[in-house]
N, C-alpha and C positions, 0 to 999 in steps of 0.2 A: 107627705106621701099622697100621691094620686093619681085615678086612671086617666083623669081628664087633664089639661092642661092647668096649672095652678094660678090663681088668682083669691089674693089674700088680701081686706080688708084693712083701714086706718090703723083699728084695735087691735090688730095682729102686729103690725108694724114694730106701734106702741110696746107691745107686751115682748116683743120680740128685744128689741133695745132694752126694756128692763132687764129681762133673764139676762142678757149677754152680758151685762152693766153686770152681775153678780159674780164673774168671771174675774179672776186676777191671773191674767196670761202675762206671757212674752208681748214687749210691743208690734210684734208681729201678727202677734192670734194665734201663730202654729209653729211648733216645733221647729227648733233652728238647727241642730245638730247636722253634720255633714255628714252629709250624702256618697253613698257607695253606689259602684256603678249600674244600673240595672240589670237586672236578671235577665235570661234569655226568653224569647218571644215564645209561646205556649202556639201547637198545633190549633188553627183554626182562627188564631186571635186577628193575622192578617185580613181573614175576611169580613169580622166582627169593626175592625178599627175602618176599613174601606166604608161600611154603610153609614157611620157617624160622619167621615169625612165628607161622602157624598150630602148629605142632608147640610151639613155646614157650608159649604157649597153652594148649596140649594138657599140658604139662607143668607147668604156673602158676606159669612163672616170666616171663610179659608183665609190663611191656611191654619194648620190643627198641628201640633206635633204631639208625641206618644211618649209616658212614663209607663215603667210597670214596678210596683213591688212582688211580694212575695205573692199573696192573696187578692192584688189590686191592681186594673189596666186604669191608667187616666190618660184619656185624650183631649186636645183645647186646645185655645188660641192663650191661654193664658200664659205666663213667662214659665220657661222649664223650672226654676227653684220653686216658683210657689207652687207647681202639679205634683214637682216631690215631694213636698213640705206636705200637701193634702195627704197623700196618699200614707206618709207617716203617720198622720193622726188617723185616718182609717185603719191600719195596721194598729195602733194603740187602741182606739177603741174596739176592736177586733181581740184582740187580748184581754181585755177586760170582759166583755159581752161573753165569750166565751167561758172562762171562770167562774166569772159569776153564777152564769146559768148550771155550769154541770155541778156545782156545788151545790147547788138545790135541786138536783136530782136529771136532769133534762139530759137526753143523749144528743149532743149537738156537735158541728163539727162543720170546718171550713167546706167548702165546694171544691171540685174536682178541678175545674175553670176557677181564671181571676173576673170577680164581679168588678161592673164597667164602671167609672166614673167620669162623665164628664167637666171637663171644669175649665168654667170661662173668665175673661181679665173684666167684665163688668155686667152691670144690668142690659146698658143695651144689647151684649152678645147673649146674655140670656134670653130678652126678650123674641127675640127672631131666630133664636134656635126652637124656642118651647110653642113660635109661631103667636105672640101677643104683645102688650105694649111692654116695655119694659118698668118695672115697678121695684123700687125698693122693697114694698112692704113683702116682699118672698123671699127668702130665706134659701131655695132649694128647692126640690124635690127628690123624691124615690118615684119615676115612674115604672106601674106594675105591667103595664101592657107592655111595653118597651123594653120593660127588666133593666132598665140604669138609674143612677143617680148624677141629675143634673146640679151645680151649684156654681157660683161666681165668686168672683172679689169683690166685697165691698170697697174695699178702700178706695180702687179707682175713682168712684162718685162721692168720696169726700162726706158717705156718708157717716152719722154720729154714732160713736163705739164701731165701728167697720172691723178693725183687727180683732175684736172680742167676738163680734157677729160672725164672724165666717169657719170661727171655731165652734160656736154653739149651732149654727146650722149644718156645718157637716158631719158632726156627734149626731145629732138629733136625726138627720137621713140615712145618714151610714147605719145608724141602729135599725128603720126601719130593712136596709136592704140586706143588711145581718139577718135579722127576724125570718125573713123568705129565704135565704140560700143557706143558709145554717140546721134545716130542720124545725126550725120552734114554730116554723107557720110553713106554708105552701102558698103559690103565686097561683095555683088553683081553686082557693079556697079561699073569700074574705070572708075574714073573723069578724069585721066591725071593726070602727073608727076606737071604740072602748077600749079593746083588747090592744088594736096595733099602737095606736097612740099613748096609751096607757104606760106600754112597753119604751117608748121611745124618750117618754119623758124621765122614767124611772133611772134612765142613762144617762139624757141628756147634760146635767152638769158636771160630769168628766170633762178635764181639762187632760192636756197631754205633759203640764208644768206646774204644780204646785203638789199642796197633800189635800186631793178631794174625792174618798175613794165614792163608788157607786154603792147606794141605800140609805144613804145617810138623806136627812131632810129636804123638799125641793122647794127652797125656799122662794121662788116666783109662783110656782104653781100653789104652793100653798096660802102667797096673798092674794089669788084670785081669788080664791075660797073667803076667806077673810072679809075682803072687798065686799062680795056678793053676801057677808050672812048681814054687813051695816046696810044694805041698800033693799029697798023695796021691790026693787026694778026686776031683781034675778034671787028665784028661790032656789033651796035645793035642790038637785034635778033625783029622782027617784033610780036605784040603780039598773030597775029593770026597764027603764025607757031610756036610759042613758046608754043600756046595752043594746038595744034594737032599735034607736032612730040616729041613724047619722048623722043626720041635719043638724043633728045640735053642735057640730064640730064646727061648721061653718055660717051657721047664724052668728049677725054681728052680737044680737045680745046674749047670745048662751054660752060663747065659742068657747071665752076665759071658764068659764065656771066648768064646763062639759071637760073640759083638759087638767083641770085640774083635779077633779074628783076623780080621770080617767090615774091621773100620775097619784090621785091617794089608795085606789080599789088596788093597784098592783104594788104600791107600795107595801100596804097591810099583808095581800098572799106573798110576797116574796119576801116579806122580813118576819115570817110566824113561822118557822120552824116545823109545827104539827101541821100546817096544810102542805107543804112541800108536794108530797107524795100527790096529793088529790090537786093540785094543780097542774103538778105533769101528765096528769092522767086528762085533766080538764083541755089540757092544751093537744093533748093526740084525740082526742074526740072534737076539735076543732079544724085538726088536719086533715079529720075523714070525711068533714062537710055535712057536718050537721046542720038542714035548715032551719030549728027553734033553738035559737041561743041561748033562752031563757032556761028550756026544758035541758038542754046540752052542760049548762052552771052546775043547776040543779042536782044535775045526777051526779057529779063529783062534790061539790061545794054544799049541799043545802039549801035548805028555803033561801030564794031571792032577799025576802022581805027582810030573816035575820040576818042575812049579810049587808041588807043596806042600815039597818039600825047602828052595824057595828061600825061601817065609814061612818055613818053619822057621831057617832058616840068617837071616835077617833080624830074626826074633824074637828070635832069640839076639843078637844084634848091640846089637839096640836096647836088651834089658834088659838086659844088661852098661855099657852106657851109652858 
């Protein structure tokens, strides 16, 4: 997820192939099930689907054709079965995100409008749509300026795990553009890379084909962790700088570690039962645009400090195994 255009390091690449590597999908990566015919086109969406078309266009990779599901517009150059096949698993993890959350208390609820996804047949059509070189190591995006979610095919580029990757990259952005049109955040309001990211990984390995429900252990993000307590190189990041400096999401050396402790801080509030309440509170005092995040925790959550002891004391827990 980004305001700016995405460009995502070696190590990102790497980690990105691990997690998806943890995936036992369909040789496809998405949902095969046969496809009903699409719903009818939503007031407005005509001129919504014209500004994407024009910018593809503009980028010479027209032409673009249109899926819609229920909750979901996808436009691209990509082949019609795999825009349906996405838009399936957005719709999956859209049901699940949804559950999940109102069971722990959070009044959330689809949008009025279907959220936009773009979705292209490879890196190079992503590259000169997002207007940069084309790079495996990206995954996607949720852009917030823009309000869509861009993503591709791997497979086209023959790259490694590609059918796995393109499942785990559209769970992973789909949850962020859930996150904003759902209620749990606002496109007015950045929370922090902690908060959003935190959120996204906590989802992230939902598959749309096996039994792996969401809260259960994330086990890439938690060998990052792992990783980092055998190595010199990258200490524990404190959780009150981990919530106020974003940079540590995209520093090459803190990125694993900063996303991982992001997917253990939400891990812990959303599988503790007695904090439910005070983090749905925590998350509407996020909505109103609180600018000290720290002081904004605090007031629902407690001292900083004992929350970070308990990730710590949790951390430990979990990689001891």
């Amino acid at each position: 997820m980004d305001r700016q255009q995405t460009n995502l390091d070696l190590s990102r690449r790497q980690w990105l192939y691990q997690a998806s590597a943890a995936l036992v999908l369909a040789s496809s990566g998405l949902s095969t099930s046969s496809q009903a015919a699409d719903p009818p086109a939503a007031p407005g969406e005509d001129e919504r689907i014209g500004k994407i078309v024009e910018k593809a266009k503009d980028a010479g990779i027209a032409p673009f054709g249109v899926s819609r599901s229920t909750h979901f517009l996808g436009v691209g150059n990509a082949p019609d079965d795999f825009r349906a096949e996405a838009l399936e698993v957005c719709e999956g993890i859209g049901r699940v995100f949804l559950k999940q959350l109102r069971d722990r208390g959070f009044k959330i609820d689809y949008p009025t409008e279907r959220m936009m996804v773009v979705i292209l047949k490879d890196a190079t059509s992503y590259g000169a749509f997002v207007g940069g070189v084309p790079m495996l190591n990206v995954g996607g995006h949720f852009d917030m300026d823009s309000d869509r979610l861009v993503v591709f095919d791997f497979r086209a580029d023959a790259a490694p795990g590609a059918a796995r990757t393109n499942t785990f990259a559209l769970v992973h952005e789909t949850t962020h553009m859930l996150s904003y049109h759902t209620g749990l955040l606002t496109l007015a309001r950045d929370p922090g890379k902690c908060v959003s990211e935190g959120i996204a990984a906590y989802f992230e390995m939902w598959r749309p084909t096996g039994n792996a429900p969401v809260g259960r252990i994330n086990q890439p993000r938690l060998e990052s962790i792992r990783r980092a307590s055998r190595q010199d190189a990258v200490e524990w990041i404190d959780t009150a700088k981990l919530l106020t400096t974003d940079a540590l999401f995209d520093e090459e050396k803190t990125a694993e570690q900063a996303y991982g402790q992001a997917w253990l801080m939400m891990y812990h509030l959303l599988s503790s039962r007695s904090l439910w309440p005070k983090v749905v509170d925590w998350f509407g005092d996020l909505r109103a645009g609180s600018s000290d995040r720290i002081a904004t925790l605090e007031k629902h959550l407690g001292p900083i400090a004992k929350l970070d002891d308990s990730l710590r004391r949790l951390g430990r827990e979990l990689v001891r195994g």
